[in-house]
N, C-alpha and C positions, 0 to 999 in steps of 0.2 A: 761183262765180267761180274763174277757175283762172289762173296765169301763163298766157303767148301766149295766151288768148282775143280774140279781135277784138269789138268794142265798136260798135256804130252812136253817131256823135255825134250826142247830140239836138238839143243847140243851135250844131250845126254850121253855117255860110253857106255851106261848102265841099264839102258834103255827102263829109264825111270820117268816119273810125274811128278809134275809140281800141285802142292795140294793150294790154293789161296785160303789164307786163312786173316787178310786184312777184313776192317768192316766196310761195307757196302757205302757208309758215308764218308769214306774219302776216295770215292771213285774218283776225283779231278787231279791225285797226284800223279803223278805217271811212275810211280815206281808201284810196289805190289810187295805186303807181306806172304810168301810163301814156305812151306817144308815140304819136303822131297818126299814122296814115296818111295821106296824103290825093294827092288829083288832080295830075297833072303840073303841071298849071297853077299851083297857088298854092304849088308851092315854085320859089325862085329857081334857082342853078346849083346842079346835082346834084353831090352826091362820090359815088364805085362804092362805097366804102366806106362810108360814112356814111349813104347814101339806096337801098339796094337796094328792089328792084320786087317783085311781089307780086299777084297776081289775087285781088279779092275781089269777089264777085258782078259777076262777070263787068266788072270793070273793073281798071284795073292803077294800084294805088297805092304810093308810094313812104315809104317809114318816112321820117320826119320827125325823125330820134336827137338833133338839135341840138336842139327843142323838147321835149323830156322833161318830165315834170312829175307834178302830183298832180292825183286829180279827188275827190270825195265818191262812198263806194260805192257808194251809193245813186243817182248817177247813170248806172250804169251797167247797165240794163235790157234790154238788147235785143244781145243775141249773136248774132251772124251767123255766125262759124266760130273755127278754132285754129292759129295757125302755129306746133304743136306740131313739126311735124315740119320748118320751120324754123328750127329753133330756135340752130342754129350762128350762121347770116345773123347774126341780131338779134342774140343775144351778140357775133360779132364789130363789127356796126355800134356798138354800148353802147361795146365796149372802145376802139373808134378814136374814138370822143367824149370818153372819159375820160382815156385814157393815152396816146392817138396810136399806139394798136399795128397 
């Protein structure tokens, strides 16, 4: 498991992904900071900032930074790809959730 890894949610209804967005030095917790990506559809109005877009397998899903959260490590099985090289995006979308920058 690595920060920006993309996550298939198993018990998704949205059939959405979890982005991780913990750092790589507390791999020993067993919980995991993550935010959902998911479908146009099940988020309400978009911010450019806050909700940037995102092609994963071949669909275009929007970070979800307002729903942030924790999941159990161990639910997290099944990686699909890395928005490592992303990774400005997400930081900036995190910082206009936290501090309005």
């Amino acid at each position: 498991m690595a920060r920006l890894d993309v996550w298939r949610a198993s018990a998704s209804r949205t059939r959405g992904y979890l982005l991780e967005v913990q750092s790589d030095l507390h791999q020993t917790l067993d919980t995991r900071v993550v935010v959902p990506l998911l479908p146009r559809a099940t988020i309400g109005k978009l911010n450019p900032l806050l909700n940037p877009s995102f092609e994963i397998e071949r669909q275009t899903c929007f970070l979800a930074a307002q729903a942030i959260g924790t999941v159990r490590a161990s639910r997290l099985s099944n990686q699909v790809c890395s928005l490592l090289n992303d990774e400005a995006v997400v930081i900036k979308a995190i910082d206009h959730l936290l501090l309005g920058t």
